[in-house]
Structures are given as structure tokens and as C-alpha cells.
VODOKE-919301 format. One record per residue (C-alpha): residue in three letters; z, y, x. Coordinates in steps of 0.25 Angstrom, whole numbers, plus 5000, padded with zeros to 4 digits. Layout:
<nodes>
node aa=ALA up=Z north=Y east=X
...
</nodes>
This chain:
<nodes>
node aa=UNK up=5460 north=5382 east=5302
node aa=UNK up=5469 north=5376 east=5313
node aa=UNK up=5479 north=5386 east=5311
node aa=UNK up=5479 north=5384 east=5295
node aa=UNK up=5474 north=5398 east=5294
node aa=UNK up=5460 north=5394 east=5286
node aa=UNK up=5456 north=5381 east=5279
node aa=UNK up=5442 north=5374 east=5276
node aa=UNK up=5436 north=5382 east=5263
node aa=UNK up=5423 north=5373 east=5263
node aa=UNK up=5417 north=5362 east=5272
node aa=UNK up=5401 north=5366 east=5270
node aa=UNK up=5401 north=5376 east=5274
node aa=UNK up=5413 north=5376 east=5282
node aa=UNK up=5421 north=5387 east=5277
node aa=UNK up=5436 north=5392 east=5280
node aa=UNK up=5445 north=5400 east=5272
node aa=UNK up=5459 north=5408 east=5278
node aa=UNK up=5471 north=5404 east=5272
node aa=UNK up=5475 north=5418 east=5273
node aa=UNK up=5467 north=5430 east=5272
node aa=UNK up=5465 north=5439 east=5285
node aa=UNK up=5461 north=5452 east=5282
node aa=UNK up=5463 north=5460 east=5294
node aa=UNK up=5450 north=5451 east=5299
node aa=UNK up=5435 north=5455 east=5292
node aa=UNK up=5427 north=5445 east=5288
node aa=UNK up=5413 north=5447 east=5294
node aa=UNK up=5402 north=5448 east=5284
node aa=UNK up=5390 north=5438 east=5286
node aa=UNK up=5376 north=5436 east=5286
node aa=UNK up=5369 north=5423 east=5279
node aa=UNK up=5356 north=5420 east=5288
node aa=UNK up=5345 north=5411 east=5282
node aa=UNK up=5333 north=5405 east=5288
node aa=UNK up=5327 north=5399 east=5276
node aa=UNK up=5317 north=5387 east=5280
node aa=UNK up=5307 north=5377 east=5272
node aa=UNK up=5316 north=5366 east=5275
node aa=UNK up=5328 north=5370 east=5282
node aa=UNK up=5337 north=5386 east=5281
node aa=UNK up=5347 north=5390 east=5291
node aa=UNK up=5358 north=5398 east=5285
node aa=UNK up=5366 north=5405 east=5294
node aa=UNK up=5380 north=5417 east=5293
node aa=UNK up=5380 north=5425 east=5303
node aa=UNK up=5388 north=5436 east=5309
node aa=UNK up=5381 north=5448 east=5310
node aa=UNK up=5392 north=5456 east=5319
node aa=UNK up=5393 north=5444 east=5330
node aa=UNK up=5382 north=5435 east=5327
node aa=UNK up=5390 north=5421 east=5325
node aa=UNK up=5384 north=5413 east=5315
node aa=UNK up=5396 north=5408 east=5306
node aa=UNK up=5388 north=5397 east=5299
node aa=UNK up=5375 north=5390 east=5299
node aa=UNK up=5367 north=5381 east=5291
node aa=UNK up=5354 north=5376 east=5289
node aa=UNK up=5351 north=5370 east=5274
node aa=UNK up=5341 north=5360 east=5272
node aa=UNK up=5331 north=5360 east=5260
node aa=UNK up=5327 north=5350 east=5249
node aa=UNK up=5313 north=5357 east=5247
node aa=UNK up=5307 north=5345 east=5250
node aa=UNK up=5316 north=5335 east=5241
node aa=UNK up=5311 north=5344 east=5230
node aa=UNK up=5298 north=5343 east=5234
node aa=UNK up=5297 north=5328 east=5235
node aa=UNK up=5305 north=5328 east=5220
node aa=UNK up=5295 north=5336 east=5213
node aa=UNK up=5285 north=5327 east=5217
node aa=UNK up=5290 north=5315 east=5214
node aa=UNK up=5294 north=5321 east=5201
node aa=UNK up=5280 north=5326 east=5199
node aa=UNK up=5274 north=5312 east=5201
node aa=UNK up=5283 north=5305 east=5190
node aa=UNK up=5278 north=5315 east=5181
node aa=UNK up=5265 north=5312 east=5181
node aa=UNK up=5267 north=5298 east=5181
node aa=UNK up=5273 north=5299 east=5169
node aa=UNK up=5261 north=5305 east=5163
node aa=UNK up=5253 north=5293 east=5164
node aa=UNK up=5264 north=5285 east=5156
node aa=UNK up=5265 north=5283 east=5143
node aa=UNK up=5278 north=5290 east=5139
node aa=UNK up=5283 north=5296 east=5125
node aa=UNK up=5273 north=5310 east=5122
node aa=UNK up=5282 north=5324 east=5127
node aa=UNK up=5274 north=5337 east=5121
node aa=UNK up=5270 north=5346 east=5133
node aa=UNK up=5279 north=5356 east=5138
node aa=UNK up=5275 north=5369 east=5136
node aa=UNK up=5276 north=5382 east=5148
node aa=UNK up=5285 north=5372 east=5157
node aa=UNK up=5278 north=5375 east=5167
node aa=UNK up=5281 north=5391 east=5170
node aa=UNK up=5290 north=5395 east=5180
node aa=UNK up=5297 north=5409 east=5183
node aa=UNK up=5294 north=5418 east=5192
node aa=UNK up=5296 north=5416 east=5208
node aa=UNK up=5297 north=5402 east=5205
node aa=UNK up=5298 north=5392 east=5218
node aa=UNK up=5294 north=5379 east=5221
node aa=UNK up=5308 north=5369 east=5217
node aa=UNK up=5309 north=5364 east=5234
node aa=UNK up=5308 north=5379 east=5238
node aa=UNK up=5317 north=5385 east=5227
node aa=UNK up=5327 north=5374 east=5232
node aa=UNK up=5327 north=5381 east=5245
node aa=UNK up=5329 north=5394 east=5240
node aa=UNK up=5342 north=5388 east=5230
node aa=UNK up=5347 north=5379 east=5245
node aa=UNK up=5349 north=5393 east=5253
node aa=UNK up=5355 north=5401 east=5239
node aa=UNK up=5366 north=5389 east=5239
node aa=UNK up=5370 north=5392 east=5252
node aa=UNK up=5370 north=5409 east=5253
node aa=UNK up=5380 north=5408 east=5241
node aa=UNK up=5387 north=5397 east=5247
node aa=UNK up=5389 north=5405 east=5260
node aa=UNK up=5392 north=5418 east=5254
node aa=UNK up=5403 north=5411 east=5246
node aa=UNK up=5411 north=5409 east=5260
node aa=UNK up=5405 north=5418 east=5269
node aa=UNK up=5404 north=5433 east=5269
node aa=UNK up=5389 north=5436 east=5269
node aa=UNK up=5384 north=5451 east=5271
node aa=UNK up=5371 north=5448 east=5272
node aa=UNK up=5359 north=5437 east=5272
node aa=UNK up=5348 north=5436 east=5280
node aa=UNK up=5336 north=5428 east=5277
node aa=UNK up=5322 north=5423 east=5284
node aa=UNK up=5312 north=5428 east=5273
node aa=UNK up=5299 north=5425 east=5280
node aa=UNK up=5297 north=5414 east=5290
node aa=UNK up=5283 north=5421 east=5295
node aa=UNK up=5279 north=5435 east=5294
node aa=UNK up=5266 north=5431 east=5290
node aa=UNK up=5261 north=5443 east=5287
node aa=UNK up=5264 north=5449 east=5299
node aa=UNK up=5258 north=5437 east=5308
node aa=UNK up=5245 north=5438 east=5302
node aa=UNK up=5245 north=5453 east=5303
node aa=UNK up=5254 north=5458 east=5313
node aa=UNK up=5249 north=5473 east=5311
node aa=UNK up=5253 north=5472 east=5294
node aa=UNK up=5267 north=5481 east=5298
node aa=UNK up=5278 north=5481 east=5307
node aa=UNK up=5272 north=5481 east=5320
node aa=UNK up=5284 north=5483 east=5328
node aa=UNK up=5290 north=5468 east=5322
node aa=UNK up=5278 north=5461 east=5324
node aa=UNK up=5275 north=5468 east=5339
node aa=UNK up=5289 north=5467 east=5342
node aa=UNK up=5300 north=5456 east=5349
node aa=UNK up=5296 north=5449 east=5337
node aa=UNK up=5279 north=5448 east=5339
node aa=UNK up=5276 north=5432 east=5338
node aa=UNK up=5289 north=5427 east=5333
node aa=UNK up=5283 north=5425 east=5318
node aa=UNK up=5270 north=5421 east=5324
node aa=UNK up=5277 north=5411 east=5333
node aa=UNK up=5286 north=5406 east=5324
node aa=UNK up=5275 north=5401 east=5314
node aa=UNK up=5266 north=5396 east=5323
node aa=UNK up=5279 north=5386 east=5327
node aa=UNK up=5281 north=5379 east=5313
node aa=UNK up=5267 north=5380 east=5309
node aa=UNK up=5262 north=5374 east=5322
node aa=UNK up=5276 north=5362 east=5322
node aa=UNK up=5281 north=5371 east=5336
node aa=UNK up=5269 north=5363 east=5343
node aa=UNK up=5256 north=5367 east=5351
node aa=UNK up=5244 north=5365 east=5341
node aa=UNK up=5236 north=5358 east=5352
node aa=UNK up=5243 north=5348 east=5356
node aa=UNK up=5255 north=5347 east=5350
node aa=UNK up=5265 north=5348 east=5360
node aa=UNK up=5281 north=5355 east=5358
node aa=UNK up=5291 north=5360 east=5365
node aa=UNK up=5281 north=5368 east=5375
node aa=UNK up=5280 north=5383 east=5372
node aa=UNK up=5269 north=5386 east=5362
node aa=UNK up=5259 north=5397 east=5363
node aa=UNK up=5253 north=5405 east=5349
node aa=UNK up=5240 north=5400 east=5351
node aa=UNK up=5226 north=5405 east=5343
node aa=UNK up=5219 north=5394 east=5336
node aa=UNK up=5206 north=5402 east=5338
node aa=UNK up=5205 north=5410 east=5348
node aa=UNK up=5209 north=5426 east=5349
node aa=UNK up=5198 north=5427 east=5360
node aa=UNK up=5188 north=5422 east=5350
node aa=UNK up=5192 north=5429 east=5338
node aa=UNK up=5204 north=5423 east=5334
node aa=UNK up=5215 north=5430 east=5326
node aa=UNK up=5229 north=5431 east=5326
node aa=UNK up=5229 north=5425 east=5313
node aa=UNK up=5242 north=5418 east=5312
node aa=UNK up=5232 north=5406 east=5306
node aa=UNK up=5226 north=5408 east=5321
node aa=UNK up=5238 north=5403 east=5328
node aa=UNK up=5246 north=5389 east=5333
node aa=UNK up=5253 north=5385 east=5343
node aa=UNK up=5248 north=5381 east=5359
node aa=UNK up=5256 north=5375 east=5370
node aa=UNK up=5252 north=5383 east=5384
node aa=UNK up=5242 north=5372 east=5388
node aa=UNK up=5234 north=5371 east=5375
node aa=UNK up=5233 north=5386 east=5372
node aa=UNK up=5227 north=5387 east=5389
node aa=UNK up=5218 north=5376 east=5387
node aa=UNK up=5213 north=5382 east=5373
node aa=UNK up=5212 north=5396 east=5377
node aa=UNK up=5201 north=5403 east=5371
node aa=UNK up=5194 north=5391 east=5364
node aa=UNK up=5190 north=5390 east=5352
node aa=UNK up=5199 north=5378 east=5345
node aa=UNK up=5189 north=5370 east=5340
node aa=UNK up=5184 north=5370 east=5353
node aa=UNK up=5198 north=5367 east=5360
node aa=UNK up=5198 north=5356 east=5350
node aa=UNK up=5184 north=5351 east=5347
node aa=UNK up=5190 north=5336 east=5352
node aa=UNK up=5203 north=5336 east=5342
node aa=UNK up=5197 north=5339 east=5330
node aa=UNK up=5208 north=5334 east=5320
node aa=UNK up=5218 north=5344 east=5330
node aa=UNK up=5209 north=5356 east=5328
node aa=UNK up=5208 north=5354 east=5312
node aa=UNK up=5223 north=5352 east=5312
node aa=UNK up=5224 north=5364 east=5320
node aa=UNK up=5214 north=5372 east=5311
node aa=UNK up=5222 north=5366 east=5297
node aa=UNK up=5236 north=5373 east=5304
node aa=UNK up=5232 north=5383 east=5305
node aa=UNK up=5229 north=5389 east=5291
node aa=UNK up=5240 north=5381 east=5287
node aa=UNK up=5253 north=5387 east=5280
node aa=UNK up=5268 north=5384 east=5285
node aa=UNK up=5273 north=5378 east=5274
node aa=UNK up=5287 north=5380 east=5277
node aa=UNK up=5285 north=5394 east=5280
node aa=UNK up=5278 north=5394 east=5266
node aa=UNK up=5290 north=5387 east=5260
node aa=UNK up=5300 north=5398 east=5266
node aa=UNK up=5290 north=5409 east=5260
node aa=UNK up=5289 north=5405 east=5248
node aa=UNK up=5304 north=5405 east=5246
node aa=UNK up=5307 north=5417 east=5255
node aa=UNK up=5307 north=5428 east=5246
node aa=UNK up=5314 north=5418 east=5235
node aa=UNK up=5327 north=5417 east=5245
node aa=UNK up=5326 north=5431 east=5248
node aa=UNK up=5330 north=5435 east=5231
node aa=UNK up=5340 north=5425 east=5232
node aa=UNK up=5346 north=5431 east=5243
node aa=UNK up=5346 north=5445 east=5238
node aa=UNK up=5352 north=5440 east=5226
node aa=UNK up=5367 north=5438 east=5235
node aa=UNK up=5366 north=5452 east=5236
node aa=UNK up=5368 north=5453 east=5250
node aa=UNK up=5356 north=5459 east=5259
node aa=UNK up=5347 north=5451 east=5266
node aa=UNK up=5340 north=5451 east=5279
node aa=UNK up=5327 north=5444 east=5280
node aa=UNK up=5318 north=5441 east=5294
node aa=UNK up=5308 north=5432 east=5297
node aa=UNK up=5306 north=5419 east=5303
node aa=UNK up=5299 north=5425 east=5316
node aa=UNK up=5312 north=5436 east=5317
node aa=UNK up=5321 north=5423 east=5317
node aa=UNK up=5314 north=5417 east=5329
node aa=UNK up=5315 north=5431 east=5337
node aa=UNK up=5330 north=5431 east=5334
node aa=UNK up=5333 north=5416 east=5337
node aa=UNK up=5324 north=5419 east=5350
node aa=UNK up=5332 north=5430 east=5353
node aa=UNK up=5344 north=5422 east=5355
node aa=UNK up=5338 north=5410 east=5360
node aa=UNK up=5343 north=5401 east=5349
node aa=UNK up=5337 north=5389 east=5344
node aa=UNK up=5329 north=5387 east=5332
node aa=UNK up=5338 north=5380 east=5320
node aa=UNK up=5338 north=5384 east=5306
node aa=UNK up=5352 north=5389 east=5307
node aa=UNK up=5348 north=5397 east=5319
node aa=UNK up=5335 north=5402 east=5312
node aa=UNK up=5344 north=5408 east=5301
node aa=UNK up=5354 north=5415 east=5310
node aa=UNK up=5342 north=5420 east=5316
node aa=UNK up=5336 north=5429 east=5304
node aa=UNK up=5334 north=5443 east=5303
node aa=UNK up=5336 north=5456 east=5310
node aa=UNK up=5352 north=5455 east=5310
node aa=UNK up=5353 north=5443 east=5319
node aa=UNK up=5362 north=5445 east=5330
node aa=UNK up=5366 north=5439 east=5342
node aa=UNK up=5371 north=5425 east=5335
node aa=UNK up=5383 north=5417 east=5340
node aa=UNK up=5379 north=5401 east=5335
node aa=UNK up=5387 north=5394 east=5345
node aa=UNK up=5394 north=5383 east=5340
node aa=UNK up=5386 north=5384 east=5325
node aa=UNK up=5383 north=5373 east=5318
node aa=UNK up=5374 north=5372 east=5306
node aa=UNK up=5378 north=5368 east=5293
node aa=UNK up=5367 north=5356 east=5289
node aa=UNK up=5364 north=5358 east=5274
node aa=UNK up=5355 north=5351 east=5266
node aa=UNK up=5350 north=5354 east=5250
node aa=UNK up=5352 north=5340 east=5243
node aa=UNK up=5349 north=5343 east=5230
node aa=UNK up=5358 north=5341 east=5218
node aa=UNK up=5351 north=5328 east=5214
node aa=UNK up=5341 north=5325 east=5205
node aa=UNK up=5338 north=5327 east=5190
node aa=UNK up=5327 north=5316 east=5192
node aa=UNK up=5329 north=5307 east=5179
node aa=UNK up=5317 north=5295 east=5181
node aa=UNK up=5319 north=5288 east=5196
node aa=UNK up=5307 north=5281 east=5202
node aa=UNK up=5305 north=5270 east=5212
node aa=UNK up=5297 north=5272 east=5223
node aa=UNK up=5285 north=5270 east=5217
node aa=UNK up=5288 north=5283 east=5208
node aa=UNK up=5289 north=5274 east=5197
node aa=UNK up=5301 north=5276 east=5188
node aa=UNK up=5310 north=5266 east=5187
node aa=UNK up=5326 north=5272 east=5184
node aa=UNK up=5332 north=5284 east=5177
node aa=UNK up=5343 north=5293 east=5187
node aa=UNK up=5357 north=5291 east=5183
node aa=UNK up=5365 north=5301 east=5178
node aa=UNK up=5376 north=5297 east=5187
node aa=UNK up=5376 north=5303 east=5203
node aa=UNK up=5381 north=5294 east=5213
node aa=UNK up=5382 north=5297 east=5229
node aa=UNK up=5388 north=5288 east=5237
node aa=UNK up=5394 north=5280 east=5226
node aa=UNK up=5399 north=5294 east=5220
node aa=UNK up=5398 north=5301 east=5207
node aa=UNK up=5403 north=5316 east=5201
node aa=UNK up=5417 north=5313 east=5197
node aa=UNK up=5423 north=5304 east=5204
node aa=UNK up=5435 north=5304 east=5211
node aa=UNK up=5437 north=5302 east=5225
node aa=UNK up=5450 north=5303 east=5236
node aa=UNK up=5446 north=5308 east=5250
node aa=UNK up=5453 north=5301 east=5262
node aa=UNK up=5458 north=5312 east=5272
node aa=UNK up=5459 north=5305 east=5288
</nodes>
């Protein structure tokens, strides 16, 4: 760009185009990385032949936003039906809905990491995609014996264990809550008196807790903190709900990904640790994607910096307003204004 050989094509994401076309020089084909989240996805290009990662992103969702939507809109339906409003008939069969149908917040998901793949494959040359499809290996957690025994008794034995027992447990030792300290898998009743391997059987123990507990019972270790051993007990049996979030989409975003036509790698989220481990980086989203699947070389991220993205919305076709209250007190306009701006009008821009 300084020479006047290549000019900005687009800002976000930053792309440049050659003012003159080099063909002596291939073009190296990329691969588009995701590490789909609950909350947050890291999307990542990569260079398979030398490990540079070309560009990186991580896109932040709106599921919530919808959430919240839905239920205020579900509130003001039902306080309409205790006014008296003019008689409508009832609607007939509204209330089917096709096949592999998803909830509106996780199908918002799905249609945030769709924008961007075609976005990026419009300015880059993507080869191939690769895609975290299963945060847990749950299956093979609760039996590690079900098949492949040499992934599960491998370099990989414990990552997908370990990596669960971290977001389930908030990275903190269940006793007495402390972080930052290494953190032992820890058995909630005891293997010497029966305990299994269950993955419902296991938490997280600091090195001090886990010796003073040792083969007691934990109603016994806690018979003084009750509320902490019901806590403990309710954990337990208790689902990850971004993990179910994430599987309840997984194979939703795998489809759509087919669809490009291109092939796709899939790995799981205990494959991503071992490669990020590996190479000693630290955990982000963007890193977690350029982490993902079998192909992931030696990377080069030095001097990387993430694209932040965040899902907005386009607005709202919400026609009666309320106050806080939830009472309704205006209509929306059919104009759109932001900051003191609407569609159409006319603008000069001061270059300094």
C-alpha cells in the first residue's frame, strides 16, 4: 500500500486488493476455523502449509436479546387477554412447526456464524472448514470402554473429562472455592468405598481439600456445612447449560456448513485443549478456534489481533411499546432514527 501497488477493498474485515494482478505468485488456499460457543465463537483463517493465522475474530451472540424479547412479548400477550378488546376467531394449526425446528435465540446463532463463512469466502480463498462439533465427548466419559481405546488411553486421556469438570465447576475447587491454584479431579464419593467413575462423581479439589477429605465419605467431610454439601450434591447431577446450548445446535451448523460445499473437519472441545496445551497458548475464543481438529499445525499468532464483532439485530418489528411497568402506552414509528439519522438522507464527510 505504500508503494501504490494495492489499495483498501474493505475496512471490516480489513481486506486489500492489487492494483495489478501477479500471477507468477499462487495464492495459498485457507482454512476457516470455528469454535462455536453459547455465548461467544472464535472464527479464525488459517494457513495449513505454515501455520500463520491470517485473521481472526470472535463474534458475539444476541441469544440472550432474543430470549428476553420473547418473554416480554409473551407477557403482553396475556395481559391482553384479560382486556376487553374487539372478538378475533381463533386461529387454526398456528402452532406447527417443521421439521428440525430451533429455538429463535439458538437459530440466531447458527444464522450469525452462516453471515460470516459467506462473508469470508467472498474475499478469501477458503479450501477447507474445520468446526468444533461436540464440546464433551460424553459418551465416551461415562464409558471410556464404548470404542476407540487408543484416543481415550492415549496423549488425549482426561482432557475431555478435565475440560468439563472446569466450566461445570466455574475453574474453582468445590470445597472451598478457591482459584488460580491447580485443581485435582476429585471423587464426590469415594472409589475406595464404591464410588464410580461416573462423570456425575466427579468435581474439582484444590491439593489441600482433596488430602484433608481423602477417603471420607462427603457427608461426613461436610456434616458442619450442610447448605455446601447440598450445593455440592445439586452440582452434580446438574447439566452444562452452555454445553447443552452448543449441542443442541451442533449438528444444525454442521448441515449448513456442508452446504458451501467444501469439506469439513470436525474435533472436539477436549482435542482443542490438547492442541492449545501443546503449544502453550493461552485460552481466548480466537485461539480456541485456531486450535480445532486434527490439522492444526505449529501456528504463528504473533502480532494477531481479533476482529471484535457483535450480532445487533436488524431492529425490531415490535408495533405496541410499554413502560416499565409493561403497560402499553405508545405505538413504534415507522421512522428509524440513529443519532439523529435516518435511511436517505444526505451527508458530506470531512477528510483531515
Amino acid at each position: 500500500m505504500r508503494n501504490q501497488k494495492a489499495a483498501v477493498f474493505r475496512r471490516f474485515p480489513f481486506t486489500i486488493i492489487l492494483k495489478e494482478s501477479r500471477l507468477e505468485a499462487p495464492v495459498s488456499a485457507l482454512r476457516l476455523k470455528i469454535d462455536p460457543g453459547a455465548k461467544h465463537t472464535g472464527i479464525v483463517l488459517v494457513n495449513d502449509a505454515n501455520g500463520e493465522v491470517i485473521f481472526a475474530a470472535e463474534l458475539k451472540h444476541r441469544g440472550f436479546v432474543i430470549r428476553d424479547g420473547l418473554t416480554s412479548r409473551r407477557q403482553l400477550r396475556r395481559s391482553r387477554r384479560s382486556r376487553k378488546t374487539r372478538y378475533r376467531q381463533p386461529r387454526f394449526l398456528n402452532r406447527t412447526r417443521r421439521e428440525g425446528w430451533l429455538a429463535p435465540s439458538l437459530q440466531s446463532r447458527i444464522e450469525n456464524i452462516k453471515t460470516w463463512v459467506n462473508k469470508l469466502r467472498k474475499f478469501a480463498p477458503i479450501a477447507a472448514i474445520s468446526q468444533e462439533l461436540v464440546r464433551f465427548d460424553m459418551q465416551l466419559m461415562r464409558n471410556p470402554d464404548i470404542q476407540g481405546k487408543e484416543y481415550q488411553q492415549g496423549t488425549l486421556t482426561g482432557y475431555e473429562t478435565r475440560e468439563y469438570l472446569l466450566e461445570k465447576w466455574n475453574r474453582q475447587c468445590a470445597y472451598c472455592g478457591i482459584k488460580d491454584v491447580p485443581l485435582q479431579v476429585e471423587h464426590i464419593h469415594p472409589r475406595a468405598k464404591g464410588g464410580s467413575n461416573s462423570i456425575t462423581n466427579l468435581t474439582l479439589s484444590c491439593q489441600k481439600c482433596n488430602s484433608r477429605k481423602g477417603t471420607k465419605d462427603i457427608k461426613y467431610f461436610l456434616k458442619k456445612d450442610l447448605s455446601k454439601l447440598e450445593k455440592i450434591l445439586k452440582e452434580a447431577k446438574r447439566p452444562l447449560a452452555d454445553a447443552a446450548a452448543v449441542n443442541a445446535t451442533r449438528f444444525a451448523l454442521f448441515e449448513v456448513l456442508k452446504a458451501t460445499k467444501l469439506p469439513v473437519e470436525t474435533g472436539s472441545g477436549g482435542l482443542t485443549k490438547f492442541n492449545r496445551s501443546q503449544q502453550n497458548l493461552q485460552k481466548t475464543h480466537w485461539v480456541d478456534a485456531a486450535c480445532v481438529g486434527k490439522s492444526t499445525p505449529l501456528l504463528n499468532i504473533k502480532g494477531v489481533k481479533p476482529l471484535l464483532i457483535i450480532a445487533n439485530g436488524h431492529g425490531t418489528r415490535q408495533s405496541c411499546r410499554t413502560d416499565k411497568f409493561g403497560f402499553p402506552n405508545r405505538h413504534c414509528s415507522r421512522t428509524k432514527f440513529h443519532f439523529g439519522f435516518q435511511t436517505g438522507d444526505m451527508g458530506a464527510i470531512r477528510l483531515i
